[in-house]
Wavefront OBJ file of the C-alpha trace (Angstrom):
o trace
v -3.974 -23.076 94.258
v -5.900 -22.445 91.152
v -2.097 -22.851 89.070
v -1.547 -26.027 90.682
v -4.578 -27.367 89.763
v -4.662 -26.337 86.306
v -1.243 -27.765 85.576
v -2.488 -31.387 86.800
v -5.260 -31.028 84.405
v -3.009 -29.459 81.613
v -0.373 -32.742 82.650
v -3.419 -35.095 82.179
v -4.525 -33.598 79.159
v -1.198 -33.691 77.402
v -0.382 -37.400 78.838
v -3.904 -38.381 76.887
v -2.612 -36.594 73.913
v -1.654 -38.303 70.464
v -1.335 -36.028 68.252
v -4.104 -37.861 65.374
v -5.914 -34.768 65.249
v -5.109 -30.626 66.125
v -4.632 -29.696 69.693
v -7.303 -27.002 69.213
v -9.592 -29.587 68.318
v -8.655 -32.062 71.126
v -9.188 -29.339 73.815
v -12.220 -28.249 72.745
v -14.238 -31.670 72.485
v -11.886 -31.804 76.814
v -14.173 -28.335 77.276
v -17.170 -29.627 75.535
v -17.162 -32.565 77.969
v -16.173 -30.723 80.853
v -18.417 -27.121 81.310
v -17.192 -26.919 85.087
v -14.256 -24.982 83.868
v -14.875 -21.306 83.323
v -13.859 -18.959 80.445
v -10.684 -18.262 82.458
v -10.329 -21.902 83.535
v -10.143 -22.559 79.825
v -7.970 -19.788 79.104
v -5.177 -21.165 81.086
v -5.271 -25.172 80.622
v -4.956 -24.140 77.155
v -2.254 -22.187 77.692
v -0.388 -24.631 79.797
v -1.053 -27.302 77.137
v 0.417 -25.133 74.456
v 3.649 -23.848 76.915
v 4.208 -27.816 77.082
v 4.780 -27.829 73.253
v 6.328 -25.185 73.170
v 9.162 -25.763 75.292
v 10.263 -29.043 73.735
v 11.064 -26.707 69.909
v 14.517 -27.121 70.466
v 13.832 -30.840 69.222
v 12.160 -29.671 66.382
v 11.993 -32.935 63.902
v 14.437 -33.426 61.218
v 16.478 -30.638 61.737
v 18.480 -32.204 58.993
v 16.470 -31.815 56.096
v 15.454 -27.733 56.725
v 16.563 -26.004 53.349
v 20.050 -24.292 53.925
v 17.912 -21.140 53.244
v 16.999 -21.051 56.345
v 18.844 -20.115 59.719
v 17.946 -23.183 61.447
v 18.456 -21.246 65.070
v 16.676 -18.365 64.864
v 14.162 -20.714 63.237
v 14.040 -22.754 65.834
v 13.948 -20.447 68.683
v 10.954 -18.416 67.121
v 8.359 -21.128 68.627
v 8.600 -20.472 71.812
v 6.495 -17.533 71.362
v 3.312 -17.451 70.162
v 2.896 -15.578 66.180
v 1.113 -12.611 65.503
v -2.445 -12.156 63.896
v -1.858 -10.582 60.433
v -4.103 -8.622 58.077
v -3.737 -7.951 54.716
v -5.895 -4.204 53.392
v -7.251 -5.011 50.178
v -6.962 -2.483 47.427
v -8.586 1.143 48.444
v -9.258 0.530 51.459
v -6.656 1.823 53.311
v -7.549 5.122 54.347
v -10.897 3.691 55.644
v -9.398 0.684 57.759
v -6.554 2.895 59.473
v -9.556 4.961 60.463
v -11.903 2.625 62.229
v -8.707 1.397 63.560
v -7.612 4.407 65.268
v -10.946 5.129 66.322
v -11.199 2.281 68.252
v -9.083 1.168 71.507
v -7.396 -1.957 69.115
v -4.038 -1.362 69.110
v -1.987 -2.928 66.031
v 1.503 -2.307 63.945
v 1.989 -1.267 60.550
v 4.347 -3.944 58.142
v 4.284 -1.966 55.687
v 2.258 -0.323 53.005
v -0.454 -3.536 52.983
v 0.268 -5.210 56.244
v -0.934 -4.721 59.892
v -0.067 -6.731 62.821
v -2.163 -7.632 65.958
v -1.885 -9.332 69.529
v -3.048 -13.158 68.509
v -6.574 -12.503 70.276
v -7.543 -9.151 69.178
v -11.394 -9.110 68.114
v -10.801 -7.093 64.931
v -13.909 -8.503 63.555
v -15.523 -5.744 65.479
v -14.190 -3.195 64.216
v -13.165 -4.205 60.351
v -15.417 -5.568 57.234
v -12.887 -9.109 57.030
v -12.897 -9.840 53.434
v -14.288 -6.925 52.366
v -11.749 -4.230 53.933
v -9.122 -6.546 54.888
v -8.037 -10.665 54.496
v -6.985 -11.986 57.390
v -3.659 -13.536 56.095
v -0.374 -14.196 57.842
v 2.845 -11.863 56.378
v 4.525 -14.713 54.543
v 1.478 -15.303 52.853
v 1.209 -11.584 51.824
v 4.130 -11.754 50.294
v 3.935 -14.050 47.979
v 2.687 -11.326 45.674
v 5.757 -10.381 45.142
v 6.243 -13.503 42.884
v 2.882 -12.577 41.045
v 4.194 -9.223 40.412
v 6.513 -10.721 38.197
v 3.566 -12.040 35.759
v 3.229 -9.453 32.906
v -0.136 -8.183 32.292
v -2.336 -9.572 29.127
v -3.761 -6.862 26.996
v -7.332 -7.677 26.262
v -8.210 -10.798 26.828
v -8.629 -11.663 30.416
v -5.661 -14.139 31.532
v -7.143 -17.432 32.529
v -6.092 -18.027 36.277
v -6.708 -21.213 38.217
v -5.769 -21.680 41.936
v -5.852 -24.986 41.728
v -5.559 -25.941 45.760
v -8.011 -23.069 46.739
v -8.709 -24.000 50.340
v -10.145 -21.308 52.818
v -9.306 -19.114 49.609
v -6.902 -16.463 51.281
v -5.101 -16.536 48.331
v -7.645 -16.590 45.922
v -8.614 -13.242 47.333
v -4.652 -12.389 46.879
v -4.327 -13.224 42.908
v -7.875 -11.228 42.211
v -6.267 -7.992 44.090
v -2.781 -7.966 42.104
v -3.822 -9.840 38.387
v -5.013 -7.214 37.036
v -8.088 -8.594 34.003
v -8.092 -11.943 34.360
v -10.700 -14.639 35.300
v -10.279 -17.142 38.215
v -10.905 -20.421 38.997
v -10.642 -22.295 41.764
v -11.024 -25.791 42.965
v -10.066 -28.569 45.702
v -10.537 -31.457 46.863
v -13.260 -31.214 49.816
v -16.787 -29.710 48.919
v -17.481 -28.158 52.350
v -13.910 -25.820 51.888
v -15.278 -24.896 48.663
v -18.417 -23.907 50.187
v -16.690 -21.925 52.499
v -14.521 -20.137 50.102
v -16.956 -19.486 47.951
v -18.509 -17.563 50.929
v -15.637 -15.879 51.681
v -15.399 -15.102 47.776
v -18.456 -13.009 47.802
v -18.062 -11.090 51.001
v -15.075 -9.810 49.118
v -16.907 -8.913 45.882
v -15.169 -11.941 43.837
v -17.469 -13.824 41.373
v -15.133 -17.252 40.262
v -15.373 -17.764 36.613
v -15.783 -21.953 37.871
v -15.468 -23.436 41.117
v -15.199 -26.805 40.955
v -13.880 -30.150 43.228
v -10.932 -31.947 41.595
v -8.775 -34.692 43.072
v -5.414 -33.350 41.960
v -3.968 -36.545 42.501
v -5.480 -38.191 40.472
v -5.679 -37.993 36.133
v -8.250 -35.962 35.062
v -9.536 -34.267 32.087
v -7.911 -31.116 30.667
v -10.508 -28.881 28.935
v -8.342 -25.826 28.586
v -5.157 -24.863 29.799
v -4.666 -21.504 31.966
v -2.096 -18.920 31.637
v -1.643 -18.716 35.409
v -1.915 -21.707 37.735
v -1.288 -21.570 41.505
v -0.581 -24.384 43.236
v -0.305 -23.974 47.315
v 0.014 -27.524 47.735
v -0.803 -29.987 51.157
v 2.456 -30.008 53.204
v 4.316 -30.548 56.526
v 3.073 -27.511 57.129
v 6.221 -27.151 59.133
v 6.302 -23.467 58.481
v 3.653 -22.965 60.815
v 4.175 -24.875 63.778
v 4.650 -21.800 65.426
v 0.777 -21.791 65.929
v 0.267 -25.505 66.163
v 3.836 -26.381 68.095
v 2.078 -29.954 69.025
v 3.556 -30.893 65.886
v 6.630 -30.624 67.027
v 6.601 -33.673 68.968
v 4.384 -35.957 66.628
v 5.589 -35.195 62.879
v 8.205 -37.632 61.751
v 9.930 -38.824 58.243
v 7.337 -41.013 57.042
v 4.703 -38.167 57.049
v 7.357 -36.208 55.244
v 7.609 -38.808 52.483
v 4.152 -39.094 52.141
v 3.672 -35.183 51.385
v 6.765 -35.626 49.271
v 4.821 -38.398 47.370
v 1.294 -36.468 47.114
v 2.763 -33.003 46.191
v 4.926 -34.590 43.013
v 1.454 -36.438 41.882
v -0.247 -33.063 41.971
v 2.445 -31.234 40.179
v 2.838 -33.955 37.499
v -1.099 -33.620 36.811
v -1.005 -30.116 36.675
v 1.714 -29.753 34.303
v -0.257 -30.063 31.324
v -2.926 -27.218 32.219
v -0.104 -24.629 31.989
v -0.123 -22.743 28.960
v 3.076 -22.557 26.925
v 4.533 -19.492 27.665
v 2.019 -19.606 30.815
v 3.430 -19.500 34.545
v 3.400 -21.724 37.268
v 3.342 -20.396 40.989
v 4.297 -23.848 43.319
v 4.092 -22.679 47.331
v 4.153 -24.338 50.586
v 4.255 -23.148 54.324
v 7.132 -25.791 54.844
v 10.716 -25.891 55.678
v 11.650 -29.038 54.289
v 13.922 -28.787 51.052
v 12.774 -31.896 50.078
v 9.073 -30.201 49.760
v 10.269 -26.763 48.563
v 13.725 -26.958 46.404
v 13.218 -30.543 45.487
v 10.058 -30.440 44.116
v 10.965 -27.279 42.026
v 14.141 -28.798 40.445
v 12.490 -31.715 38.988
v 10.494 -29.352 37.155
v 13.058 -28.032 35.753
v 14.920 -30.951 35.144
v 12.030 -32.265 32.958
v 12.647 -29.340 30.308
v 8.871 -28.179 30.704
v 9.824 -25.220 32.912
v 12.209 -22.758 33.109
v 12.817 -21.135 36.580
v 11.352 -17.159 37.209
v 12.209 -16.650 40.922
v 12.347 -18.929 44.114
v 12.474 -17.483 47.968
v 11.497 -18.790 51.506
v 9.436 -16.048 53.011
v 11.041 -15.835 56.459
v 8.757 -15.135 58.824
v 10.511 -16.107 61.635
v 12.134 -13.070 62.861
v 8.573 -11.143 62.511
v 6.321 -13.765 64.962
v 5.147 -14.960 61.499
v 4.984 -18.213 59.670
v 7.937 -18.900 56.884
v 6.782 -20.301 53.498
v 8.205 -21.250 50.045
v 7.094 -19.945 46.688
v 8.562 -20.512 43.287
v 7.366 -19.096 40.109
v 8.114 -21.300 36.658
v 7.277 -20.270 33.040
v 6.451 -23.114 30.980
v 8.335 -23.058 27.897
v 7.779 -26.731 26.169
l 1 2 3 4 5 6 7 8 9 10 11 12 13 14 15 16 17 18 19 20 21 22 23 24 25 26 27 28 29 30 31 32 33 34 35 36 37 38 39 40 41 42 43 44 45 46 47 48 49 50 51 52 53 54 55 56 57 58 59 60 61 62 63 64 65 66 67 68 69 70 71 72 73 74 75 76 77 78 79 80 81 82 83 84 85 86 87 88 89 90 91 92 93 94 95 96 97 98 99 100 101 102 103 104 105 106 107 108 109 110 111 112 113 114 115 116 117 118 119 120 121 122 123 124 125 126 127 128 129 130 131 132 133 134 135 136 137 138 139 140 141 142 143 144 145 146 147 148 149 150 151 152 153 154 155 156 157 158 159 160 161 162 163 164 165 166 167 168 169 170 171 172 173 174 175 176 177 178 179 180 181 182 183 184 185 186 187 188 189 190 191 192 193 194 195 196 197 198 199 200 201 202 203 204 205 206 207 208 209 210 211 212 213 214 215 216 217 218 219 220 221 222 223 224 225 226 227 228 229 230 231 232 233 234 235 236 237 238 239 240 241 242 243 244 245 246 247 248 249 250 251 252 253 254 255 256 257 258 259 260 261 262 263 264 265 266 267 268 269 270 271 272 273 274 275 276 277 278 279 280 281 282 283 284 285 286 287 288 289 290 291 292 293 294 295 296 297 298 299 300 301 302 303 304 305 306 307 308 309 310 311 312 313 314 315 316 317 318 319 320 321 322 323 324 325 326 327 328 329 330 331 332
C-alpha cells in the first residue's frame, strides 16, 4: 500500500522534474512544502526518484566523446549503484581516528594507508573531528596527490601555492598536508564558498596566506606569479553523476561546449601566474576528453608547458567518482 503510493508521488515528482537545478534541491523545497510525509516517507520518495535516474545510465549522454582512457562499460554500469562516502586522515592522525572508529558501532573499510570508506549515510560526524582528524573527500580526489608528489620541495623559502578554483576547499586542505613549506592562497569566484572554506580552513588549523574572489574568466591583474597553481576547474562534472545520476538524462553537447569554452578562458588567464620553472596542476571530475586531454594538449601545443604526468583517477570500479588531473611545468 504504502509502495504504491510512494511510487505515484515519486512518478509525479519526476514528471515535474527539469533538471534547471539539483535533484537534492528540488526534493527538498517538494518536502518543505509538503510536512505530511514522515522521515521514512521521505526516505523512500527519494529513493524512488533517484532509482528512476538511475536506471536510464545505460543512455548515459555522449558516450562518444568519453576519453579512450576509460572503459566506457564498466563506467557506465557503475551508476546504478549508489558511491561510497570517503574520508581522507590527515597527517598524524591516524592512530587516533582508527580508534574512535573501532570504538564505536560505525563500521567502515580501509583503502589504503590514508583512505576509509563508509555506507553513503553513516553519521561519522559523531564520532570524528571532520577537518581536523579527517576531510571528507571522495578516493579520486585523494589521489590526486599523487601528482603533487611529483613537485620537488623548495629549500627555504616557502613555495608560493595558489588554488586558484578553491571551492568548498577539500583540496586546499589536500596541497597544505603534502607541500611541505609553502604558503597558500586561494580564491573563487562566489564570496559565500569562500566564506565557507575559509571556515573549513580553520577547523583544520590552515591560516591562507590571501583569500581572495577572482573571476578567472576574466583579465585580471598579475601581482606575482606562484610556483604552484592548482586549477580544479568548473566541468560536466560527468565524473560524478554517480551521486547526482539526474544528470544523466538532462546534460547534453551544448553544456559541454560551454564548459569547454569557460575552462580554456580560465587556463589562458592563468598561464601567466605560473612561475617559469613553476608547475601547473589542471583537474576535473569529468569524462569528457574534450575537457580533460584536450584542454591539456593545447597547453602544450603553445610551447609554455611541458607535460609532467596525466591520469584519469578511475573510480568506477571502487563506488567512487573518476576524475582527471594533469601536472605541467612551465618552461617559457
Amino acid at each position: 500500500m504504502h509502495f504504491a503510493v510512494h511510487q505515484n508521488i515519486a512518478d509525479n515528482l519526476i514528471s515535474a522534474y527539469n533538471g534547471s537545478e539539483p535533484l537534492a534541491n528540488y526534493l527538498k523545497k517538494y518536502f518543505a512544502a509538503n510536512k505530511k510525509h514522515g522521515s521514512k516517507d521521505r526516505k523512500n520518495i527519494a529513493a524512488l526518484c533517484y532509482a528512476h535516474f538511475r536506471n536510464i545510465a545505460n543512455s548515459f549522454p555522449l558516450t562518444d566523446l568519453i576519453s579512450d582512457a576509460i572503459e566506457k562499460n564498466i563506467f557506465i554500469a557503475s551508476h546504478k549503484e549508489q558511491p561510497l562516502l570517503f574520508v581522507r586522515i590527515r597527517p598524524w592522525q591516524r592512530d587516533t581516528v582508527l580508534a574512535k572508529l573501532k570504538a564505536s558501532a560505525i563500521e567502515f573499510e580501509e583503502m589504503g594507508e590514508d583512505a576509509l570508506s563508509f555506507v553513503n549515510t553513516t553519521a561519522i560526524q559523531e564520532v570524528l573531528d571532520i577537518n581536523k582528524e579527517v576531510v571528507i573527500q571522495d578516493l579520486s580526489s585523494q589521489a590526486i596527490a599523487s601528482l603533487l608528489k611529483l613537485i620537488p620541495t623548495k629549500e627555504g623559502k616557502p613555495m608560493m601555492v595558489w588554488d586558484a578554483c578553491a571551492a568548498s576547499g577539500g583540496k586546499t586542505i589536500l596541497l597544505f598536508d603534502h607541500l611541505s613549506n609553502i604558503n597558500i592562497h586561494i580564491s573563487d569566484i562566489r564570496s559565500s564558498i569562500l566564506i565557507n572554506a575559509d571556515k573549513r580552513l580553520q577547523e583544520a588549523g590552515i591560516r591562507p596566506a590571501s583569500i581572495q574572489e577572482i573571476d578567472l574568466t576574466m583579465p585580471f591583474d598579475i601581482k606575482k606569479q606562484f610556483d604552484v597553481v592548482f586549477a580544479d576547474v568548473p566541468c560536466s562534472g560527468s565524473g560524478t553523476w554517480g551521486r547526482t545520476p539526474e544528470q544523466l538524462a538532462f546534460f547534453n553537447h551544448a553544456q559541454l561546449e560551454k564548459y569547454k569554452q569557460l575552462q580554456s578562458k580560465i587556463v589562458t588567464n592563468l598561464i601567466p601566474t605560473v612561475a617559469i620553472g613553476g608547475y601547473f596542476l589542471y583537474a576535473t571530475c569529468s569524462v569528457y576528453g574534450i575537457e580533460n586531454e584536450h584542454q591539456v594538449n593545447a597547453l602544450i601545443t603553445s610551447g609554455k608547458f611541458k607535460l609532467i604526468e596525466q591520469a584519469y583517477f578511475k573510480g568506477y570500479t571502487q563506488k567512487a567518482d573518476t576524475l582527471f588531473g594533469a601536472l605541467l611545468q612551465r618552461v617559457a
